[in-house]
C-alpha positions in Angstrom: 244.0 0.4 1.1 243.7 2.0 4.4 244.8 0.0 7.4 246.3 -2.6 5.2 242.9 -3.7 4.0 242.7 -6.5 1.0 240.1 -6.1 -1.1 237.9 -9.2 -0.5 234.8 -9.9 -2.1 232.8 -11.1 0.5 233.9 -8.4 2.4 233.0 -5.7 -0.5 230.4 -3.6 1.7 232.9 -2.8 4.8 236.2 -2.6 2.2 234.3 -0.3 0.0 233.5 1.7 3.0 236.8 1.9 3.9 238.6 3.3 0.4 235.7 5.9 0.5 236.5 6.8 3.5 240.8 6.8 3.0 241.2 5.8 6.9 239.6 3.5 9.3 238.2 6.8 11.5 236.5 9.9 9.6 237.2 10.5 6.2 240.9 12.1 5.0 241.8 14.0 2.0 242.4 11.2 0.0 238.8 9.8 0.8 237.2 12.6 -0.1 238.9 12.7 -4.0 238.1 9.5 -4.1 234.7 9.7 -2.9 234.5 12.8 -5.6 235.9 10.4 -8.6 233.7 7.8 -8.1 230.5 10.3 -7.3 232.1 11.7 -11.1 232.2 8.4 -12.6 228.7 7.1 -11.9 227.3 10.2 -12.6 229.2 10.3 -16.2 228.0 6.5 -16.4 224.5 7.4 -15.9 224.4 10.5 -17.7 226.2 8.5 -20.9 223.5 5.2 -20.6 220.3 7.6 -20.8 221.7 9.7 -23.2 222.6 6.9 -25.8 218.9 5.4 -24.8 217.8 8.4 -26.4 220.0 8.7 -29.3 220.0 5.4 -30.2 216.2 5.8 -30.6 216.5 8.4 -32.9 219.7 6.5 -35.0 217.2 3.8 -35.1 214.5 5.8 -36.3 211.9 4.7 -33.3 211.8 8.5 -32.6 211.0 10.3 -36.1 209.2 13.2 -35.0 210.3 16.1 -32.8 207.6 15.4 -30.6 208.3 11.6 -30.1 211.8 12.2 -29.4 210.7 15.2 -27.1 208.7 12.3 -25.4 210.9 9.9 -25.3 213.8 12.4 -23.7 211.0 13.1 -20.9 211.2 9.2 -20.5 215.1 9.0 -20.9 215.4 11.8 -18.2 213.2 10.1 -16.0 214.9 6.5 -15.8 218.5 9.0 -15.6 216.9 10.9 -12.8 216.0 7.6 -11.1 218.9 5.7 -11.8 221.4 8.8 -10.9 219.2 9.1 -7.7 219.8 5.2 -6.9 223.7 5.5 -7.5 224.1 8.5 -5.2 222.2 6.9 -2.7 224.1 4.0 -2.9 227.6 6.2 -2.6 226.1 7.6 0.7 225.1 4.4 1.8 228.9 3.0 1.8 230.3 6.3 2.6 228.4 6.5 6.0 228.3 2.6 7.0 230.2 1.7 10.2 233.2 -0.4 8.4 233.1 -2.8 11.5 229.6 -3.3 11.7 229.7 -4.0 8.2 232.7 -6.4 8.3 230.8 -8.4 11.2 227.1 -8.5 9.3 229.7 -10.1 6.6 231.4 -12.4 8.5 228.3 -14.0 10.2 226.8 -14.0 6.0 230.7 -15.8 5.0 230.1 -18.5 8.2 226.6 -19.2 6.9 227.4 -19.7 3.6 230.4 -21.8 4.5 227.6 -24.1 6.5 225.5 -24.2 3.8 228.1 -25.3 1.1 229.3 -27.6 3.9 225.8 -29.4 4.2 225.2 -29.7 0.6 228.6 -31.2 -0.4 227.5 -33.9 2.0 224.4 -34.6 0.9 225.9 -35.1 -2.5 223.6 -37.7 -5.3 
C-alpha cells in the first residue's frame, strides 16, 4: 500500500483513495493501472449483471417474442447505463477525495461509534 498504509475498514474511503492513487501526493504509474483495472472490472461487472438480466429472461421464457425481449433489452440497457454511471462516479469519487480529509471525517465517525458502543454496553438489561 502506499506510504505503508493497512487496509482498515473503517478507514476504507481514505485507504481506497490512496491505492487509486499509488502515492500519498498525485497519482503514479502504478495508480493509474490500477485505477484502469478496477475502472475494467466494474465495468465488466456491470456489463455481465445486465446482460444475464436479459438472457436469463429469455432462458426463462419471460421474453418469448422478439419484441418483448427488444423491450426488455431497452430496460436491461437502462438499469446497465445507470448502474455503470453510478460505479464510475463512485471511482471518481475516491480517486479525487483528499486521503487526509477523508482519514479525519473517519476518525471523528470511529470516536463516535466507539462512544456509542461505550454507552450502550453500560446501559446493558
Amino acid at each position: 500500500m502506499p506510504g505503508g498504509t493497512r487496509w482498515d475498514d473503517d478507514f476504507a474511503a481514505s485507504t481506497l483513495s490512496l491505492v487509486l492513487r499509488g502515492q500519498s501526493e498525485g497519482i503514479s504509474i502504478a495508480g493509474i493501472a490500477i485505477s484502469l483495472f478496477y475502472l475494467l472490472g466494474i465495468s465488466a461487472a456491470v456489463y455481465h449483471f445486465a446482460n444475464g438480466l436479459w438472457t436469463s429472461a429469455i432462458t426463462w421464457g419471460l421474453t418469448v417474442s422478439q419484441a418483448a425481449q427488444r423491450r426488455w433489452g431497452v430496460i436491461c440497457t437502462g438499469v446497465g447505463a445507470v448502474l455503470m454511471l453510478m460505479a464510475w462516479s463512485a471511482l471518481i469519487g475516491f480517486l479525487t477525495v483528499d486521503p487526509d480529509a477523508a482519514r479525519g471525517i473517519e476518525a471523528q465517525g470511529e470516536a463516535r461509534h466507539a462512544d456509542a458502543s461505550m454507552l450502550s454496553g453500560s446501559e446493558g438489561p
